[in-house]
C-alpha positions as CSV (number, residue, x, y, z in Angstrom):
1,X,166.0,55.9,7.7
2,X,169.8,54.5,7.9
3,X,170.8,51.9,5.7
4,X,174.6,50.5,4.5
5,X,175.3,48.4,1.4
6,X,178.4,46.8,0.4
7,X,179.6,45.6,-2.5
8,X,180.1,41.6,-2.6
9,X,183.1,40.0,-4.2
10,X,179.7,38.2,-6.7
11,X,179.1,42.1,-7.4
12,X,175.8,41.8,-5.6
13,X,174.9,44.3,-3.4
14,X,174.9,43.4,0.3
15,X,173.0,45.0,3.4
16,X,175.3,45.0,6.2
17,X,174.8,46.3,10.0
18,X,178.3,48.3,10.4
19,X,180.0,51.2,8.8
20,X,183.0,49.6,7.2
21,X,185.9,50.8,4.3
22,X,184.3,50.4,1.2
23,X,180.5,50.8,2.1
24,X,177.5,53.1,1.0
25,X,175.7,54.5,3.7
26,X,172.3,56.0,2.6
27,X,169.8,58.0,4.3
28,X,166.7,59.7,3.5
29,X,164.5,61.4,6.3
30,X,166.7,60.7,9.0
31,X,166.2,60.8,12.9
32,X,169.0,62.9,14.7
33,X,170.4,59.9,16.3
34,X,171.0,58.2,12.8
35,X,172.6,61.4,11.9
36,X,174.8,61.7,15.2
37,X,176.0,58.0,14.8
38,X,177.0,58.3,10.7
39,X,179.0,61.3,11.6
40,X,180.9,59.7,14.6
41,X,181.3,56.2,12.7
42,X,182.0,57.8,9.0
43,X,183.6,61.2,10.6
44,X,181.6,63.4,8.6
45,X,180.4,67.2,9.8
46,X,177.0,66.7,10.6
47,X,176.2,70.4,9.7
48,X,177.3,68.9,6.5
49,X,174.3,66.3,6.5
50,X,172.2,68.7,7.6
51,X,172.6,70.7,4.9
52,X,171.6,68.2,2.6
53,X,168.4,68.1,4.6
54,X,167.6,71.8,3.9
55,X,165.0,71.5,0.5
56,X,165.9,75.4,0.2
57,X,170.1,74.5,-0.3
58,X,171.6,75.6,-3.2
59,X,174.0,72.7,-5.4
60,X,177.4,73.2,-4.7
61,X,180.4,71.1,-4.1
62,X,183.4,71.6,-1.2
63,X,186.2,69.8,-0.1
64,X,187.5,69.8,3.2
65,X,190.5,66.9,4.9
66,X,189.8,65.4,1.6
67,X,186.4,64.8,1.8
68,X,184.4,65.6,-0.8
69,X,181.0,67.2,-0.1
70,X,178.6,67.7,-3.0
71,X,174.8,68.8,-3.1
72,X,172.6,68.7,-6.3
73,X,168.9,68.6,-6.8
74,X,166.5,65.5,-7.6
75,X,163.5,65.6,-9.4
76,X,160.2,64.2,-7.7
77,X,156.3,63.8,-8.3
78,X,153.8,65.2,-5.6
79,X,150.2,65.9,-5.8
80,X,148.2,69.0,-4.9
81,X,144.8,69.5,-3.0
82,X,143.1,69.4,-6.2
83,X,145.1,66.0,-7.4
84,X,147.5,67.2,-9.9
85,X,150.8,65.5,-10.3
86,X,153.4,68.3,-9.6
87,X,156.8,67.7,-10.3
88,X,159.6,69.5,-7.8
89,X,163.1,69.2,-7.1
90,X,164.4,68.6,-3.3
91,X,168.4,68.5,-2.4
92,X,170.3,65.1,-1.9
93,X,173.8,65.1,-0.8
94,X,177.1,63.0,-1.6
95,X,179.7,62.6,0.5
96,X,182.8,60.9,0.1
97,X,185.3,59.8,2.7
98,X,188.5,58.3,2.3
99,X,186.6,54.8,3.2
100,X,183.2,55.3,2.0
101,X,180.4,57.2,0.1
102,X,176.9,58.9,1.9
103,X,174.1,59.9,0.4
104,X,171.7,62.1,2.4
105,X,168.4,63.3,1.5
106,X,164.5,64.2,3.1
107,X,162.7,61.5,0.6
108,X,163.7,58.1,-0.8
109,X,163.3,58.2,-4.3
110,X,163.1,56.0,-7.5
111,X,167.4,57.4,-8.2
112,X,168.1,55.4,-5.2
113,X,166.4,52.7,-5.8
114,X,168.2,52.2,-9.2
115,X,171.2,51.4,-7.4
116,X,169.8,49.4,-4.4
117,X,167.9,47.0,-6.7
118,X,171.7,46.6,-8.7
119,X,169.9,47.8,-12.3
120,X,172.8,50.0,-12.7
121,X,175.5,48.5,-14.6
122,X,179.6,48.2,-13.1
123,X,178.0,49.7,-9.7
124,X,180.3,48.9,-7.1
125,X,180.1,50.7,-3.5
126,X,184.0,50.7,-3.3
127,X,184.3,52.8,-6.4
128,X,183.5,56.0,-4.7
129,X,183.8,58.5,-7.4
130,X,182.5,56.2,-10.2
131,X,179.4,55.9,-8.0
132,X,178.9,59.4,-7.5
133,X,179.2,59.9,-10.7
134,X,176.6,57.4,-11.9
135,X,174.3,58.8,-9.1
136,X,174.6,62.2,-10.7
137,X,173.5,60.2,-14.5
138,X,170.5,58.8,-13.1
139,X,169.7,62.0,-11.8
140,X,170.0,63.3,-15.2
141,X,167.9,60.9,-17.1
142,X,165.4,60.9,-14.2
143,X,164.8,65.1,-15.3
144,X,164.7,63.7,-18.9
145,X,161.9,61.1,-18.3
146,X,159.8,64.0,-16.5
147,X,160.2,66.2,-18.8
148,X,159.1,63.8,-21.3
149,X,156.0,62.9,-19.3
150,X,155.4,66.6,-18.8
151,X,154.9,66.9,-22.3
152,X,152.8,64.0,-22.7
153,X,150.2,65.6,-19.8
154,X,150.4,68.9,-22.1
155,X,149.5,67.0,-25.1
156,X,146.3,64.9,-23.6
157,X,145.3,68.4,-21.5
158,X,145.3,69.9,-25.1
159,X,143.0,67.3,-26.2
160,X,140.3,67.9,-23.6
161,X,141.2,72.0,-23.8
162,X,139.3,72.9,-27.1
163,X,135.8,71.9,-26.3
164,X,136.4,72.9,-22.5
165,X,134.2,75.4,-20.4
166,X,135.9,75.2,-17.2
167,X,139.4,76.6,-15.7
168,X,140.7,72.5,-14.2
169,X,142.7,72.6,-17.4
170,X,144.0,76.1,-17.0
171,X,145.3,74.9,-13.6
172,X,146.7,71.6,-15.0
173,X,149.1,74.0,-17.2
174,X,150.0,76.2,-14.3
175,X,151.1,73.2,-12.6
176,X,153.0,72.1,-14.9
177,X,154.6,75.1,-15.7
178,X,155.2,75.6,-12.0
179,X,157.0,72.5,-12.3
180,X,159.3,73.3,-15.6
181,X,160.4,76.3,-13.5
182,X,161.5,73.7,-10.6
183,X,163.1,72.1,-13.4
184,X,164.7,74.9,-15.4
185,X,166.7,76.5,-11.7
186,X,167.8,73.1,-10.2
187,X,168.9,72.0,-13.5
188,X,171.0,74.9,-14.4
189,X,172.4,75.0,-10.7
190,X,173.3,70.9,-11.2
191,X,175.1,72.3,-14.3
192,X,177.1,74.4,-12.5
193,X,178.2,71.8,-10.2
194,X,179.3,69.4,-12.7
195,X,180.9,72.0,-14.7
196,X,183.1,72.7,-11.6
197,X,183.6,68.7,-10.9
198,X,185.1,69.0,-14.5
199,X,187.4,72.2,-14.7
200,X,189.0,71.9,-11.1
201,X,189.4,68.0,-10.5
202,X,187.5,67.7,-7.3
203,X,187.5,64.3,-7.6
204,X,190.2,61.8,-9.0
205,X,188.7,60.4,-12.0
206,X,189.9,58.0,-14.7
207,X,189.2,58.3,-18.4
208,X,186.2,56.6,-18.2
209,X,185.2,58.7,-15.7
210,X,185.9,61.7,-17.2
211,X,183.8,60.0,-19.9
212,X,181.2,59.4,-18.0
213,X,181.1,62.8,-16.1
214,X,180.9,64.6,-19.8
215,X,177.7,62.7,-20.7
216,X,176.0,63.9,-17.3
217,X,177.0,67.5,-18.3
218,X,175.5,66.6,-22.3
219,X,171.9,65.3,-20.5
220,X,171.9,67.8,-18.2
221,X,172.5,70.0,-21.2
222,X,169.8,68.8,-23.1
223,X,167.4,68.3,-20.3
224,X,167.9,72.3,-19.9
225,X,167.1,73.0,-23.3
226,X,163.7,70.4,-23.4
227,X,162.8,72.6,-19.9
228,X,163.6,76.0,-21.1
229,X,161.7,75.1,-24.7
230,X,158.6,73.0,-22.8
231,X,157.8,76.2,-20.5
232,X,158.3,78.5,-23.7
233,X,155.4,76.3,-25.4
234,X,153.6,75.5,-22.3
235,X,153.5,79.6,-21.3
236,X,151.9,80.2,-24.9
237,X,149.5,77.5,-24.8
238,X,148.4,78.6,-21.1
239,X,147.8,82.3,-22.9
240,X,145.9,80.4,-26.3
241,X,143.9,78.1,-24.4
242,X,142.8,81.0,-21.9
243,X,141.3,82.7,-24.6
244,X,140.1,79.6,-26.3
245,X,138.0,79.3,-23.3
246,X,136.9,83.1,-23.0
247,X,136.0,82.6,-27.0
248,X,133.7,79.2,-26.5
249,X,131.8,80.9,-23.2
250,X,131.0,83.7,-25.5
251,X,129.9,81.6,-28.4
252,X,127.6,80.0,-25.8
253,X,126.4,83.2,-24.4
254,X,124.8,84.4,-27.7
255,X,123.9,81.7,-28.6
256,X,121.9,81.6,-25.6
257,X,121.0,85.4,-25.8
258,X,119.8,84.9,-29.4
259,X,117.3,82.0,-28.3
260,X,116.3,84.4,-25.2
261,X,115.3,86.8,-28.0
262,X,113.7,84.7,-30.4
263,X,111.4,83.1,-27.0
264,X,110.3,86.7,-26.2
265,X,108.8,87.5,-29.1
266,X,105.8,84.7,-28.6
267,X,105.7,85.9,-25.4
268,X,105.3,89.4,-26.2
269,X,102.7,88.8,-28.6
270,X,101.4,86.5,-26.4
271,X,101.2,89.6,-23.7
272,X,99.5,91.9,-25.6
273,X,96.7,89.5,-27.0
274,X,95.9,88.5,-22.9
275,X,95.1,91.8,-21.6
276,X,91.6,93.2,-20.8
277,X,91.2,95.7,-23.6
278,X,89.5,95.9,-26.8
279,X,91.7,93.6,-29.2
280,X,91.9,93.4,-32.9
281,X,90.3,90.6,-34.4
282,X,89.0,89.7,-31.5
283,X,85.7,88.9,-32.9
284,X,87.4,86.8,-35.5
285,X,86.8,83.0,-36.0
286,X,90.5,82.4,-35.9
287,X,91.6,85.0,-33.2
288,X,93.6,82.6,-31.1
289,X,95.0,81.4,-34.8
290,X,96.4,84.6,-35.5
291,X,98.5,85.3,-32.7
292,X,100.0,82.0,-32.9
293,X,100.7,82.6,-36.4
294,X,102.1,86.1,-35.8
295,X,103.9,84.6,-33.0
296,X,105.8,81.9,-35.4
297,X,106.3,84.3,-38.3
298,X,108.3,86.5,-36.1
299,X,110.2,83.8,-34.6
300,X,111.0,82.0,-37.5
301,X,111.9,85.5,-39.1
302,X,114.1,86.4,-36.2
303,X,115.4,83.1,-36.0
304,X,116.5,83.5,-40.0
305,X,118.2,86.7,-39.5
306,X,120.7,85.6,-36.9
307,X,121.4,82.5,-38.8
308,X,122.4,84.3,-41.4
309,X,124.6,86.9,-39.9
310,X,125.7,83.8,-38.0
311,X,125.0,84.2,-34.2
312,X,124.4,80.7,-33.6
């Protein structure tokens, strides 16, 4: 998918047909002949774009003829076979041209659509590095609003964990912790990125964009620390809640045995008073009485015992 915005003189954001100076170009799952006619029209590499298509590229940032290339991770939501929201990281790239700025990635996400529905504030698709840099903010807060949702799925699987039987929670957690882990390496790679941005002035930046590229570096700071302390807590819970699990099977295993136990004696009695031999008290007026009575006694007596040594 190709589109181009542009910025109107209103500071409303404008589809337009053409490539032209001070335009945003943006492209998620593109076909080769969008790619082949943004790299003629924009003169971009298109190995470049194509490496923002690879979801195994590293972040990293180049320059080359005074374009700036950079590459950083977004975060994402998918499901699995069994339904589980699993949240991953795929590459999207930035490019910026003397005239405009590209943006190249496999999916269209909710980032993008901050800027296409104009929610971000003094957006302008002239003000290249501005842009980027707000592009590489959303990104942040969009890890931080994850996170925070991954923790609210840890606290209601929690919930449901203590009286659970079954291993659908235990696979919640992994997924969850498979996606902290997604989180933790892209995050810490983006980090790197805009720690290099900062130090060796790829791009010309005012003060308050310098300003605003230290605040990216502080969420993606603190969305490093939530991941890293999340999958600390997350990897214990998985380990407490396994064994949570082993412990409730095994308090309904004997209690199960102990009823088992306390049924067999009837039956035993039971067993021994139907067979074809001479019997005791047999002759008795109450000699189907008494085995029923013996049978209760010992059940009841049984059943006293391991409710006091607390089997059930």
């Amino acid at each position: 998918m190709l589109e181009i915005y542009k910025s109107t003189e209103t500071r409303m954001l404008e589809k337009v047909d053409a490539i032209s100076k001070g335009c945003w170009v943006n492209m998620y799952a593109p076909t080769a002949e969008e790619i082949a006619k943004v790299s003629n029209d924009a003169q971009v590499d298109i190995d470049i774009i194509k490496d923002a298509l690879d979801d195994e590229e590293r972040p990293r940032i180049e320059r080359d003829d005074g374009r700036i290339y950079i590459i950083v991770d977004f975060p994402y939501i998918v499901h699995d076979e069994t339904g589980l929201a699993v949240y991953e990281t795929i590459p999207i790239g930035i490019i910026l041209t003397d005239d405009n700025i590209i943006t190249v990635s496999l999916k269209d996400s909710p980032i993008i659509d901050e800027f296409r529905k104009n929610r971000v504030k003094e957006f302008y698709t002239f003000k290249k590095t501005r842009f980027a840099l707000q592009i590489l903010f959303v990104i942040s807060s969009y890890y931080l609003r994850y996170l925070k949702q991954i923790n609210k799925k840890t606290n209601e699987i929690e919930r449901v964990v203590h009286q659970s039987l079954k291993n659908k929670e235990l696979y919640a957690f992994l997924a969850l912790e498979k996606s902290l882990v997604y989180f933790t390496t892209s995050l810490k790679s983006n980090k790197v990125v805009m720690d290099k941005i900062l130090r060796f002035n790829y791009l010309k930046m005012y003060e308050e964009d310098k300003d605003l590229l230290e605040d990216v570096i502080i969420e993606k700071t603190q969305a490093i620390e939530m991941a890293e302390t999340y999958h600390s807590i997350l990897t214990g819970m998985m380990n407490a809640f396994a064994s949570i699990i082993s412990n409730n099977l095994n308090i309904v295993m004997k209690f199960l045995t102990s009823i088992t136990i306390i049924l067999a004696l009837p039956t035993m009695v039971a067993s021994f008073y139907g067979m074809n031999v001479e019997l005791p008290f047999e002759k008795n007026t109450y000699a189907f009485a008494i085995p029923l009575i013996l049978s209760a006694c010992l059940a009841i007596l049984t059943a006293y015992i391991f409710w006091k040594k607390k089997y059930f």
